[in-house]
Backbone bond lengths (Angstrom), bond angles and torsions (degrees), N, CA, C in turn:
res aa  C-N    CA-C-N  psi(-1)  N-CA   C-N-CA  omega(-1)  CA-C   N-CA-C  phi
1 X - - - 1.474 - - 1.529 108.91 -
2 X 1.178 115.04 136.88 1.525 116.80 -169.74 1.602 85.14 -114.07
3 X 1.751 81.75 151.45 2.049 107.71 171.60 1.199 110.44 -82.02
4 X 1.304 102.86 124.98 1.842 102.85 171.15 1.525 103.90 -114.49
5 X 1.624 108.77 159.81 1.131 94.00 -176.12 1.668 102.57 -116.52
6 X 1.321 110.71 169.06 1.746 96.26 -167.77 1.864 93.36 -124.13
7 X 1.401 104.16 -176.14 1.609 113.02 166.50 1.196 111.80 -95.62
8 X 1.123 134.22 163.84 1.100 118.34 -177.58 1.873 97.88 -140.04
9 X 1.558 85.59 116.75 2.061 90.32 -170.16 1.724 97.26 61.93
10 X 2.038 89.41 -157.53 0.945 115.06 -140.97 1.926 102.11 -98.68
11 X 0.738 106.38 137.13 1.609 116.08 165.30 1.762 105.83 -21.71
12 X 1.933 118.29 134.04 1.848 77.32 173.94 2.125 84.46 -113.17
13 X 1.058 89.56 121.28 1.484 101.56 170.76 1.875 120.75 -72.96
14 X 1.306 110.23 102.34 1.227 77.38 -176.07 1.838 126.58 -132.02
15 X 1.630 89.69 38.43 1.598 94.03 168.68 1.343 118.42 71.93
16 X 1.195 116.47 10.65 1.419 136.56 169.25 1.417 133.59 -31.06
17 X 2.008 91.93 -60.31 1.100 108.50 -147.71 1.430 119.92 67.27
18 X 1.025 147.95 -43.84 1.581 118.39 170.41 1.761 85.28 -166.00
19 X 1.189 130.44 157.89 1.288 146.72 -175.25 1.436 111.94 -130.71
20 X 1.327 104.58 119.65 1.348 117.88 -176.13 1.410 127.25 -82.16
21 X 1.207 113.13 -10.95 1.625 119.74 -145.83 1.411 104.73 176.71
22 X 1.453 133.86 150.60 1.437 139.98 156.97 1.831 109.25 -160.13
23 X 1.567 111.45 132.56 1.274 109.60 179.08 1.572 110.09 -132.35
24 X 0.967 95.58 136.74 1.587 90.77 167.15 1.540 123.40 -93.10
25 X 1.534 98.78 158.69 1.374 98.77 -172.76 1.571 122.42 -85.50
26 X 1.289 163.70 179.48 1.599 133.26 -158.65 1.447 99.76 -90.57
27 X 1.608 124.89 -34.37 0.879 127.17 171.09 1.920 129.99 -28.16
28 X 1.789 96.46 -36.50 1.144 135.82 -137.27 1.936 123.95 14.73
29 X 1.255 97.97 67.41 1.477 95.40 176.80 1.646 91.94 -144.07
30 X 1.369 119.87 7.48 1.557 104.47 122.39 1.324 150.51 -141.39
31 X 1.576 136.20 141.02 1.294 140.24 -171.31 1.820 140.31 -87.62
32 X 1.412 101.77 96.16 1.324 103.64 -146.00 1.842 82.68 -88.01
33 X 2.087 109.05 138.21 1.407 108.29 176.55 1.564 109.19 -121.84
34 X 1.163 113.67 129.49 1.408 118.67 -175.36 1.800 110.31 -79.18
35 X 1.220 139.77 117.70 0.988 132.77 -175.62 1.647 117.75 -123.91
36 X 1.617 110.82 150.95 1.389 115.83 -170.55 1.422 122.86 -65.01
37 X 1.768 102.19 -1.78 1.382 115.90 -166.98 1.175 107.50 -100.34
38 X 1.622 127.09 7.03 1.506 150.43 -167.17 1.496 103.78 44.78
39 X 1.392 118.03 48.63 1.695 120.54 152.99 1.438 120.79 -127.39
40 X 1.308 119.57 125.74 1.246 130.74 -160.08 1.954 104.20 -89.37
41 X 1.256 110.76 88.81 1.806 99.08 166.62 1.277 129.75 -73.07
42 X 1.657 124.25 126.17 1.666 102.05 172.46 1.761 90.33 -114.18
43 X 1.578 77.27 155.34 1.729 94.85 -161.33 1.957 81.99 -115.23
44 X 1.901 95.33 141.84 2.042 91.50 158.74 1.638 105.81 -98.32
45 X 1.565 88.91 110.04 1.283 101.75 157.16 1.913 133.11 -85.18
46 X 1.784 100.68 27.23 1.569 106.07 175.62 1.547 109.11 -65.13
47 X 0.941 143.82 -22.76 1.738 142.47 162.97 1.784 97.07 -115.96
48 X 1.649 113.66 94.99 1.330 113.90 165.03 0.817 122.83 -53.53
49 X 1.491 128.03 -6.18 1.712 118.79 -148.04 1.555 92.88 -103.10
50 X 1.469 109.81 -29.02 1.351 132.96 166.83 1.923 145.73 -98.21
51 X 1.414 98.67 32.90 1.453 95.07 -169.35 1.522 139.77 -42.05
52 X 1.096 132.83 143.14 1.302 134.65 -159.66 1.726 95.72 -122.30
53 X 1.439 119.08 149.53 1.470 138.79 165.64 1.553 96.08 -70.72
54 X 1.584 128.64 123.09 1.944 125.16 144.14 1.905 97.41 -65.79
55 X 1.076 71.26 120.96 2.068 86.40 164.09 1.968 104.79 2.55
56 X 1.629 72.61 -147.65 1.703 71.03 -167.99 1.665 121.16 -74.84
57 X 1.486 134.37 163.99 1.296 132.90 163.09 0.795 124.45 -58.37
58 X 1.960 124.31 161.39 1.332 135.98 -155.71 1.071 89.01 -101.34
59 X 1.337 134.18 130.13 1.479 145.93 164.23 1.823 127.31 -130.37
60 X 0.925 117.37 136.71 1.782 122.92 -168.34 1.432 88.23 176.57
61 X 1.483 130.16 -47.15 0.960 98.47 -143.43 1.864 108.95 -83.53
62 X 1.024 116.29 168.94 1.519 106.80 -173.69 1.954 125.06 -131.20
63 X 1.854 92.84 42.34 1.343 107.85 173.32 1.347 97.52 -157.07
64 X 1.286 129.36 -173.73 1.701 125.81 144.97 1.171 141.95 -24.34
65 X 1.436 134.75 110.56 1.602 137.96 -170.28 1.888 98.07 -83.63
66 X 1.072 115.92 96.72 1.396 126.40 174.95 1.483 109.19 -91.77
67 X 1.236 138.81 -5.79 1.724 121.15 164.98 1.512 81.92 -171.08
68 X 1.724 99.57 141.54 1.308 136.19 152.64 1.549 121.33 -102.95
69 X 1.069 111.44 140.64 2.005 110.08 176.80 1.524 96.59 -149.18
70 X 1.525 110.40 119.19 1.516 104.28 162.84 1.882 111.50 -93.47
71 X 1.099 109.30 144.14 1.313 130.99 -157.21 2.026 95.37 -52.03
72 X 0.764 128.97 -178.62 1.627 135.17 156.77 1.311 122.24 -65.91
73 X 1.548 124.88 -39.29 1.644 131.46 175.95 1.298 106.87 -63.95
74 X 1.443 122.24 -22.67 1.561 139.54 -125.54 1.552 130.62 21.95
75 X 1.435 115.57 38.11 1.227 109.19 -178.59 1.813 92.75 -106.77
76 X 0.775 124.57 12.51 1.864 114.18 154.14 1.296 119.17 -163.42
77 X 1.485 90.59 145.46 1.957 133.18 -170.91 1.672 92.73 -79.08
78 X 1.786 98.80 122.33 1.436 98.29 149.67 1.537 122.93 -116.03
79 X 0.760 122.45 88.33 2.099 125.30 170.46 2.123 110.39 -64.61
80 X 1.754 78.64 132.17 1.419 85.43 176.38 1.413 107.16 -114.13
81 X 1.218 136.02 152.48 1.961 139.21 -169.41 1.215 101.68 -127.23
82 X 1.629 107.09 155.03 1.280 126.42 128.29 1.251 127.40 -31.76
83 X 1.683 121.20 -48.39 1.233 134.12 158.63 1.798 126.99 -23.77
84 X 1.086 88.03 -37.12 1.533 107.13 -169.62 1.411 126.77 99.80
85 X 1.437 120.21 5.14 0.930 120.20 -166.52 1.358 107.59 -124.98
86 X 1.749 107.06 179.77 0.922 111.51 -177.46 1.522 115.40 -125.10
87 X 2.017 156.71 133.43 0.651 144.80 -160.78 1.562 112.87 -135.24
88 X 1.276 106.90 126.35 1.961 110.96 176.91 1.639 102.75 -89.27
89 X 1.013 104.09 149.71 2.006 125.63 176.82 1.265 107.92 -130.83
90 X 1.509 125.30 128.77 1.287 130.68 174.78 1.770 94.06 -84.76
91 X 0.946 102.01 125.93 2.227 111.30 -170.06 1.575 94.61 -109.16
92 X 1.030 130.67 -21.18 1.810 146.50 -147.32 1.783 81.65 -39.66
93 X 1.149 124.63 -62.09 1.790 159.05 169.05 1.190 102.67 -71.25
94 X 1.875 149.80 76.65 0.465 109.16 -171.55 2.256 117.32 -88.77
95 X 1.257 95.61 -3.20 1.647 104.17 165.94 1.258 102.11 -63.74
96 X 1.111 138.69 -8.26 1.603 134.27 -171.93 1.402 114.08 -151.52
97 X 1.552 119.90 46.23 1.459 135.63 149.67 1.764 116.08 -18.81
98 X 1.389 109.26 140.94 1.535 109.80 -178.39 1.856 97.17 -133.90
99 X 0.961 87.04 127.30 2.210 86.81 164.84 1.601 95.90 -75.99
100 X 1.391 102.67 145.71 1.972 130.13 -175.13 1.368 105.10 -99.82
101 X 1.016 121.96 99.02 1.809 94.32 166.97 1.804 121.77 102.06
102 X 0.973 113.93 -169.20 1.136 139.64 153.04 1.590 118.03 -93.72
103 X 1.871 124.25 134.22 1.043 96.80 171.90 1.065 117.65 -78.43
104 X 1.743 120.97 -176.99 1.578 110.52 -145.87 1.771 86.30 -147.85
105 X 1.824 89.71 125.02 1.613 112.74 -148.18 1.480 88.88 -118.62
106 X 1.442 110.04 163.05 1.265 121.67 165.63 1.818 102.83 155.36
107 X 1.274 108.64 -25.76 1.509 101.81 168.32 1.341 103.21 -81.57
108 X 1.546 96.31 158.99 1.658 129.61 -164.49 1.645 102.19 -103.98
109 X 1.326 127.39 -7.03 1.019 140.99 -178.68 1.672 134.35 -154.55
110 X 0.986 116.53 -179.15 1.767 114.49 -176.69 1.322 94.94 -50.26
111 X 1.574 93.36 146.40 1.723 100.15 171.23 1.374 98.24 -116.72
112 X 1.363 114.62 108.52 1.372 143.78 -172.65 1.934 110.41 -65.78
113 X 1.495 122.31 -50.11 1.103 122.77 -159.12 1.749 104.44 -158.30
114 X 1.324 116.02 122.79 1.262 128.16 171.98 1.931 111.51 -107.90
115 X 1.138 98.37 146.58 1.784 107.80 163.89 1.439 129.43 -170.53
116 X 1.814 118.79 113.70 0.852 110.85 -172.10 1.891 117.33 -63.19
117 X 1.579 97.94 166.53 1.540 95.22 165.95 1.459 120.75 -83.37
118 X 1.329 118.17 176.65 1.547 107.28 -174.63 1.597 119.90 -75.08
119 X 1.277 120.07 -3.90 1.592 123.93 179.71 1.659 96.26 -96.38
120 X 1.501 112.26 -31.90 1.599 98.34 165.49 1.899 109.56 114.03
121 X 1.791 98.99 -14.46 1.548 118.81 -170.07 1.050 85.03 -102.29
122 X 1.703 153.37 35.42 1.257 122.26 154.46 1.777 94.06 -141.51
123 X 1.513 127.48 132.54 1.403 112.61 147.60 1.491 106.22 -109.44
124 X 1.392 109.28 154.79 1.454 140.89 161.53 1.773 136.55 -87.95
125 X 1.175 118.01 101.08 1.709 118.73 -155.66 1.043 97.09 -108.80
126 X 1.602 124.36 139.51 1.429 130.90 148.22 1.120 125.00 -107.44
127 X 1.488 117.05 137.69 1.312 120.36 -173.56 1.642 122.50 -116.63
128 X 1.823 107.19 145.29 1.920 95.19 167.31 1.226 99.91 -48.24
129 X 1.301 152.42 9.38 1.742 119.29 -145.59 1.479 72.77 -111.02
130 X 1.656 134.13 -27.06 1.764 116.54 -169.68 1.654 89.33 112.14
131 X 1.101 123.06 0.33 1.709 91.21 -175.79 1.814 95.55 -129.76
132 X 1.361 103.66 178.13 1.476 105.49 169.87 1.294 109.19 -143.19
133 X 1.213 116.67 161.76 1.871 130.34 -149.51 1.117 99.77 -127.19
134 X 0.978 131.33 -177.32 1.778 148.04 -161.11 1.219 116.10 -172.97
135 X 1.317 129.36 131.59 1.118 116.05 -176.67 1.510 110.07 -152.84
136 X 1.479 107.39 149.50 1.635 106.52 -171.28 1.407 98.75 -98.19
137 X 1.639 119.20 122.37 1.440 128.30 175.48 1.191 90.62 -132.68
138 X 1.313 130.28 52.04 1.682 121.51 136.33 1.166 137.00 -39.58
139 X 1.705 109.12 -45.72 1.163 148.08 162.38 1.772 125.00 -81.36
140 X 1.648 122.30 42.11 1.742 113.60 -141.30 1.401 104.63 -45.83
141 X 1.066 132.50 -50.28 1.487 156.31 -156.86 2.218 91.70 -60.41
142 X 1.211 119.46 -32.67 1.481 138.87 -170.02 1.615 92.22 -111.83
143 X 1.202 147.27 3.39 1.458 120.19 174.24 1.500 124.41 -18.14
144 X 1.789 119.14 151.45 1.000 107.42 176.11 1.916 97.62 -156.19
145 X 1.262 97.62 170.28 1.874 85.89 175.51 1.690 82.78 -98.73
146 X 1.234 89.65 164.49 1.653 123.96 169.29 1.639 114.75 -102.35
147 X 1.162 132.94 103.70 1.318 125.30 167.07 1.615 117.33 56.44
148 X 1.291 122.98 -176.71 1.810 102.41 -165.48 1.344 109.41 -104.33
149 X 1.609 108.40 179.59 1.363 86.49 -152.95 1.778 98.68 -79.99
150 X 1.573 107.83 -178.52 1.623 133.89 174.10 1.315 109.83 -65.65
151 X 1.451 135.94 83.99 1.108 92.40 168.78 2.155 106.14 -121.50
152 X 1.189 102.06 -170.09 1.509 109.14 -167.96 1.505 121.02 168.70
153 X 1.309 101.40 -31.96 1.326 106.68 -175.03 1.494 113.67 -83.52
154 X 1.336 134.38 157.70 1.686 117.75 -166.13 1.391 85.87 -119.62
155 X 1.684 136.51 41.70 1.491 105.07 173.90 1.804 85.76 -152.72
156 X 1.415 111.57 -157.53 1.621 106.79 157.34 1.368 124.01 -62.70
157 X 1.549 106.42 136.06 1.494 96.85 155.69 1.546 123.65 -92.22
158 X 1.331 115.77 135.77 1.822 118.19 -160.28 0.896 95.65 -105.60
159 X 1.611 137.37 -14.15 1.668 111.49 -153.86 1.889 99.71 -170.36
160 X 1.204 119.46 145.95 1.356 123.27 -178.70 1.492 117.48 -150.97
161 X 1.384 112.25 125.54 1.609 100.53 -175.51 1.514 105.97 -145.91
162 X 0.932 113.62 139.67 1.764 130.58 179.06 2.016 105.31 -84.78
163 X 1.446 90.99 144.23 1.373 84.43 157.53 0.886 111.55 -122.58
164 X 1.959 100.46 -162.03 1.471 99.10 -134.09 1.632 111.62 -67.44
165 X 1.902 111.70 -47.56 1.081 84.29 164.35 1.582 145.24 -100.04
166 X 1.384 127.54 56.39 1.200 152.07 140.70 1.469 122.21 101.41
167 X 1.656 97.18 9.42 1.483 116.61 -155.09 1.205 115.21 -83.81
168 X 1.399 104.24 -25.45 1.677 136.13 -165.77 1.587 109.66 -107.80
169 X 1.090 123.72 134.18 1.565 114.46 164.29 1.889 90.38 -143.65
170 X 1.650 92.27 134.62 2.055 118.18 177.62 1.173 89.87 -114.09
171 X 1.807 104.87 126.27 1.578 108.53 159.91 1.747 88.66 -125.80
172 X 1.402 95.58 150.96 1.345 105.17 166.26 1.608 124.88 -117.38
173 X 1.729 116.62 168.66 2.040 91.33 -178.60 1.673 87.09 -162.49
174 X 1.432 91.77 -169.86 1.207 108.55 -161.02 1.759 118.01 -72.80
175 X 1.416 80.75 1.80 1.850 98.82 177.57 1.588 126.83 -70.76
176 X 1.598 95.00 -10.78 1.582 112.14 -170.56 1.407 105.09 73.54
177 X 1.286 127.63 1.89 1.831 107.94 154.46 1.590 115.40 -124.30
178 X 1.397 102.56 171.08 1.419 129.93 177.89 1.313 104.76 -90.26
179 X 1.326 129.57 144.17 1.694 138.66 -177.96 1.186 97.86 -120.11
180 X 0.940 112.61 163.34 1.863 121.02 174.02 1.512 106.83 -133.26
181 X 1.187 116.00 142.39 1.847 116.19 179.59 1.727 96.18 -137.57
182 X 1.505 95.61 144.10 1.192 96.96 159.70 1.365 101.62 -103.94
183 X 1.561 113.89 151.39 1.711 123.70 -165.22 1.810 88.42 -146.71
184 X 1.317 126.39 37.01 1.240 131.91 151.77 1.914 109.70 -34.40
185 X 1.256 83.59 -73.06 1.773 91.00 171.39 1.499 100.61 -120.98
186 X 1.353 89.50 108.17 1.535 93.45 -174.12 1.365 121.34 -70.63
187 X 1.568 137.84 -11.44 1.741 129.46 143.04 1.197 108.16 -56.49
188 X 1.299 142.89 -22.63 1.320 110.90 171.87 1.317 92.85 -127.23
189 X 1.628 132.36 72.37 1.555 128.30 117.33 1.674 109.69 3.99
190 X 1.300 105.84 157.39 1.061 132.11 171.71 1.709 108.61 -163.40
191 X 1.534 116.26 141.11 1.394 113.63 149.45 1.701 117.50 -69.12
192 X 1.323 79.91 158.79 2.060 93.13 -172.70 2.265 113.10 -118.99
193 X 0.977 78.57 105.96 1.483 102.80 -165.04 2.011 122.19 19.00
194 X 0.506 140.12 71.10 2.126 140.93 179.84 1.031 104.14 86.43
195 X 1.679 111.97 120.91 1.396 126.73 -175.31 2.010 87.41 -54.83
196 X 1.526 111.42 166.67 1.053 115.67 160.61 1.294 116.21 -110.78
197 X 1.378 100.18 163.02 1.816 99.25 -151.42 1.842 101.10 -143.39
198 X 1.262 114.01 176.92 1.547 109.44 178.96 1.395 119.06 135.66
199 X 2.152 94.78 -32.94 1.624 97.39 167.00 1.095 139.61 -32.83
200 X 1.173 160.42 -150.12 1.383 164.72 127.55 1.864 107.01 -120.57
201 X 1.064 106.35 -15.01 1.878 117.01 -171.55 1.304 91.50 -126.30
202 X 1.601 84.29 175.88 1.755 104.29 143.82 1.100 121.25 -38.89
203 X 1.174 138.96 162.44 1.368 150.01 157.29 1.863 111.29 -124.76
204 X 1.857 99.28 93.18 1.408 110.37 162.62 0.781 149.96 -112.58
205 X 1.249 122.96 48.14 1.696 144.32 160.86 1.369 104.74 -158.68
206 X 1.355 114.54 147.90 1.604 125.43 179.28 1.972 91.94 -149.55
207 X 1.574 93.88 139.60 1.605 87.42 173.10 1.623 105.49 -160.37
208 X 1.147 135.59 133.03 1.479 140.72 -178.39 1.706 108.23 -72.02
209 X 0.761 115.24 170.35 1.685 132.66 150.20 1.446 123.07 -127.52
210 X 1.557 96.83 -159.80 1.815 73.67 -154.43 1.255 103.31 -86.11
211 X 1.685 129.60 -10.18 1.673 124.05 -165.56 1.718 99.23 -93.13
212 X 1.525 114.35 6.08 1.682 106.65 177.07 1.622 102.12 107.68
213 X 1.162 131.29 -18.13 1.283 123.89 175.73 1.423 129.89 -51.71
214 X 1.310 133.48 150.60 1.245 119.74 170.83 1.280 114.64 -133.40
215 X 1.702 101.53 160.33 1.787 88.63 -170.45 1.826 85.51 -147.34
216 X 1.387 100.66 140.76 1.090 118.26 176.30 1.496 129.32 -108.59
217 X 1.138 116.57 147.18 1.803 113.68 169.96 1.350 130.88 -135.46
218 X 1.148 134.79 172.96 1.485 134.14 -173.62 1.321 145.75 169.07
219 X 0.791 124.18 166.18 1.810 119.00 -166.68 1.377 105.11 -47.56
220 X 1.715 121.50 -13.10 1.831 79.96 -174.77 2.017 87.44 -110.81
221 X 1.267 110.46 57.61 1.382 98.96 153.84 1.691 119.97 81.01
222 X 1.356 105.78 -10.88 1.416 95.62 175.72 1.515 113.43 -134.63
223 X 1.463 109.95 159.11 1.283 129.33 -171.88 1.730 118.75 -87.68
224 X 1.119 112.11 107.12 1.751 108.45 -176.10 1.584 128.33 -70.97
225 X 0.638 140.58 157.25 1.861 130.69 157.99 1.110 108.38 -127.65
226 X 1.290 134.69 148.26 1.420 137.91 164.79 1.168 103.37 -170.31
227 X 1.661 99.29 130.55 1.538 142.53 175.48 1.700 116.19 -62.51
228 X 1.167 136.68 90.90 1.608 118.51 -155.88 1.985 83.44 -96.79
229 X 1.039 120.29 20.02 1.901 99.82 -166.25 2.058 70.10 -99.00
230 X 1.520 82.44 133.80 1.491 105.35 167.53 1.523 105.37 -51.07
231 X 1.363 99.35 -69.62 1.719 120.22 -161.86 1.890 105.24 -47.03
232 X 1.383 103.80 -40.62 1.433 103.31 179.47 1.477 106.42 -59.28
233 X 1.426 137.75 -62.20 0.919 159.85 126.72 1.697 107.11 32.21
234 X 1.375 112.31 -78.12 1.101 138.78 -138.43 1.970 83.09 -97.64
235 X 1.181 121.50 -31.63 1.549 144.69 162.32 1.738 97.64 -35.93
236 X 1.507 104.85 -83.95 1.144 121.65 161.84 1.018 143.66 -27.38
237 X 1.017 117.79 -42.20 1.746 133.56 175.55 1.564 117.83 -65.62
238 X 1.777 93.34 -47.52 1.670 118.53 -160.45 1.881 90.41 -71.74
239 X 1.525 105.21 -33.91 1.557 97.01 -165.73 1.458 111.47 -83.91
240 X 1.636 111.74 -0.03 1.042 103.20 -163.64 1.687 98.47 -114.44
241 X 1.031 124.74 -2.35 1.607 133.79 168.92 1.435 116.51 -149.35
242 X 1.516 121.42 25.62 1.019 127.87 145.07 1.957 127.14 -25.77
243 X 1.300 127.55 86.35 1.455 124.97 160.39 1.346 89.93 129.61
244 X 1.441 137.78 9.53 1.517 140.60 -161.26 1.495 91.52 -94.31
245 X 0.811 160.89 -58.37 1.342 169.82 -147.05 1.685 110.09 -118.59
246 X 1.600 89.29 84.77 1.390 119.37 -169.41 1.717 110.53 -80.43
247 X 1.320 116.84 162.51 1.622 99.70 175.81 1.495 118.28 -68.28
248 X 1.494 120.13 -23.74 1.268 115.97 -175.97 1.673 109.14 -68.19
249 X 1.499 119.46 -36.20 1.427 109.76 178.65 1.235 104.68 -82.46
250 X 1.612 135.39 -11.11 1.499 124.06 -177.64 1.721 88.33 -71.77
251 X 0.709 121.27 -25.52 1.889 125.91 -154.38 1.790 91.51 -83.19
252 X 1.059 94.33 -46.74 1.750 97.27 -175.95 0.966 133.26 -54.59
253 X 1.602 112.40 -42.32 1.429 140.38 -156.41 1.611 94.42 -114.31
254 X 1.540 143.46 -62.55 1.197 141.26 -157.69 1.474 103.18 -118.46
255 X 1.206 139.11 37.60 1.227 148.69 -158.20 1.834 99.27 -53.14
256 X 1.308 119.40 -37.43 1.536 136.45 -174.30 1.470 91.36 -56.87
257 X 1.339 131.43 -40.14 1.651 115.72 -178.60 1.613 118.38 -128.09
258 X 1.784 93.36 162.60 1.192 73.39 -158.70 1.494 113.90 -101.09
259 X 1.486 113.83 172.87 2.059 104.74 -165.27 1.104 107.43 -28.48
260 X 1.020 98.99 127.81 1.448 103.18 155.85 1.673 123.43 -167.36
261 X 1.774 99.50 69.90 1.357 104.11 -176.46 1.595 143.03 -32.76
262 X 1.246 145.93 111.36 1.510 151.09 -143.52 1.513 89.47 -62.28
263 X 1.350 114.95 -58.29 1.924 118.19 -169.82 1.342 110.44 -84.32
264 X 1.393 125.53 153.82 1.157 115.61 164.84 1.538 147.94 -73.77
């Protein structure tokens, strides 16, 4: 028996003009839509077959809503703009949405891609300007940046994603590579050893799973994988030039020590 997949209800039309972004909330019975008209709709999706409009749209922002992320608890909306900014929503209600804060500035350009971490106290921003921000919203209503921003990449950053467990954050950009950060303590970020490279495009989307893997995508059409566990890695290598590095060239080359082949 083969899986088919079906529609489910009705189309949700929503006068947009073009839609930038849509996230669901973990719950998933609601649908937050990022639009070019800088108004954010959440729709109740508790009967999919039937979606309903929440009251009126989220509005402040005052250019294009290019990425939505609801937090992990799901009680808050993050929207990223054209504007440059960035904006928190109390969703707890989502018929009765609240703006958090002040929005929270510091990019020089479109903010392309937001994502909280999995405890929910850290979001992640990408910016046209090439760099990405961090910020402690433990507190949403208190936002704050975390330490300065990331930068490394020489083009836009399009896309940013945490894994699962929160240690790691991949942004990708218009540079054709993926960066790696460690965000252990996320004020003091760090990059994580040679951007990876291979694209032919941009690279706009990056996303983990749950064993640490990452997989990348992008304008020129293809899908990446990469293994970040050293040990697998190092698995790989040994099986793949295993017995190449004989004692006479260990003798040649490292004469100071003694054999002692890396693989087994």
């Amino acid at each position: 028996m083969s899986a088919r997949t079906t529609a489910l209800g009705r189309q949700l039309v929503t006068g947009m003009g073009r839609v930038m972004s849509v996230g669901f909330s973990p719950d998933g019975r609601t649908l937050a839509v990022a639009g070019w008209d800088g108004l954010i709709p959440l729709w109740n999706l508790t009967d999919p077959a039937h979606p309903v409009p929440f009251g009126q749209h989220l509005t402040g922002h005052t250019g294009a809503v290019i990425s939505v992320r609801f937090s992990p608890d799901g009680h808050t909306l993050a929207s990223g703009s054209s504007d440059k900014t960035i904006r928190l929503w109390n969703v707890t209600d989502p018929a009765s949405p609240v703006p958090l804060g002040r929005p929270l500035t510091g990019h020089t350009g479109l903010v392309l891609s937001v994502a909280f971490n999995p405890d929910g106290h850290t979001l992640a921003s990408a910016g046209y300007d090439s760099t990405v921000r961090l910020w402690n919203v433990a507190d949403p209503a208190h936002a704050k940046p975390l330490g300065p921003p990331l930068t490394g990449h020489t083009g836009a950053v399009l896309t940013v994603a945490f894994s699962r467990d929160g240690r790691r954050l991949a942004s990708g950009g218009s540079d054709s590579t993926v960066r790696l950060w460690n965000v252990t303590d996320p004020a003091r970020a760090q990059a994580v050893g040679q951007p990876l490279t291979g694209a032919y495009s941009s690279v706009e989307s990056v996303a983990f799973n749950r064993d640490g893997r990452l997989v990348s995508a992008g304008a020129d059409g293809v899908i990446r994988l990469w293994d970040l566990n050293a040990e697998h890695a190092a698995q790989w290598i040994c099986s793949t030039t295993r017995n190449v590095l004989t004692p006479q060239q260990w003798h040649k080359y490292i004469p100071q020590l003694p054999y002692a082949p890396p693989c087994p």
